[in-house]
C-alpha positions in Angstrom: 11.3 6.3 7.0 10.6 3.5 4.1 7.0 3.2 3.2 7.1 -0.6 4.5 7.6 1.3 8.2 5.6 3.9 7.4 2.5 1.1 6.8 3.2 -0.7 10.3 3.4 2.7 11.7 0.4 3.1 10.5 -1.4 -0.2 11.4 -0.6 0.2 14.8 -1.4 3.5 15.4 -4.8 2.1 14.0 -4.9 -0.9 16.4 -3.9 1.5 19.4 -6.6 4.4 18.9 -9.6 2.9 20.3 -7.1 2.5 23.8 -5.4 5.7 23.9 -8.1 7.6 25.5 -9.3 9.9 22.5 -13.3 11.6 22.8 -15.1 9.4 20.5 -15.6 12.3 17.7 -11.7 12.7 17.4 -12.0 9.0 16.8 -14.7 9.7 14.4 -12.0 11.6 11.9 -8.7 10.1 13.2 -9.3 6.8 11.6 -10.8 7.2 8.4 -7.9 9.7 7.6 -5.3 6.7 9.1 -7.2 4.5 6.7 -6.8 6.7 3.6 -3.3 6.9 4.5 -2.7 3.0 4.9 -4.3 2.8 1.3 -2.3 5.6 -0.2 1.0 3.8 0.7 -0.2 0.2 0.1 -1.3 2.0 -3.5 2.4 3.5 -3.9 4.0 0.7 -2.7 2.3 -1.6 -5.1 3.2 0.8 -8.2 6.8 1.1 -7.3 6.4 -3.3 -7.1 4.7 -3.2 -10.2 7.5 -0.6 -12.3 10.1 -2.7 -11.3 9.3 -6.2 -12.2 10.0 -6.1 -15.7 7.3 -7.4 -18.4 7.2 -10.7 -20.0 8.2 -11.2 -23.1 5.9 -12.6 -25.2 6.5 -15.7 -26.5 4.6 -15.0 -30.0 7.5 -12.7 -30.9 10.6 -14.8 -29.2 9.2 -17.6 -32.2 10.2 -17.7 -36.0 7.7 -18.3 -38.6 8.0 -21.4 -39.6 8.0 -22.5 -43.3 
């Protein structure tokens, strides 16, 4: 499973729990710990974004002096 799935997964088994008939104090840990697992993905798929975009080069050493 991709992350990308793994996040919608995610979301909807976060839009579905207040309907799927859980006692409110499972709800009461099941969603925070849904939560922290939507933000740990978003968080590594972000990183793995940011590694692969390669930096801009700067422009102040693409120039020559000039005399």
């Amino acid at each position: 499973m991709t992350r990308e799935t793994a996040l919608i997964a995610l979301g909807v088994l976060i839009m579905l729990t207040p309907f799927i008939g859980l006692p409110v104090s499972w709800r009461a840990y099941i969603v925070p710990v849904l939560g922290l697992l939507v933000v740990l993905v978003a968080v590594t798929l972000r990183a793995r974004r940011m590694r692969t975009v390669a930096p801009s080069p700067e422009t102040s050493s693409m120039t020559t002096p000039v005399v």
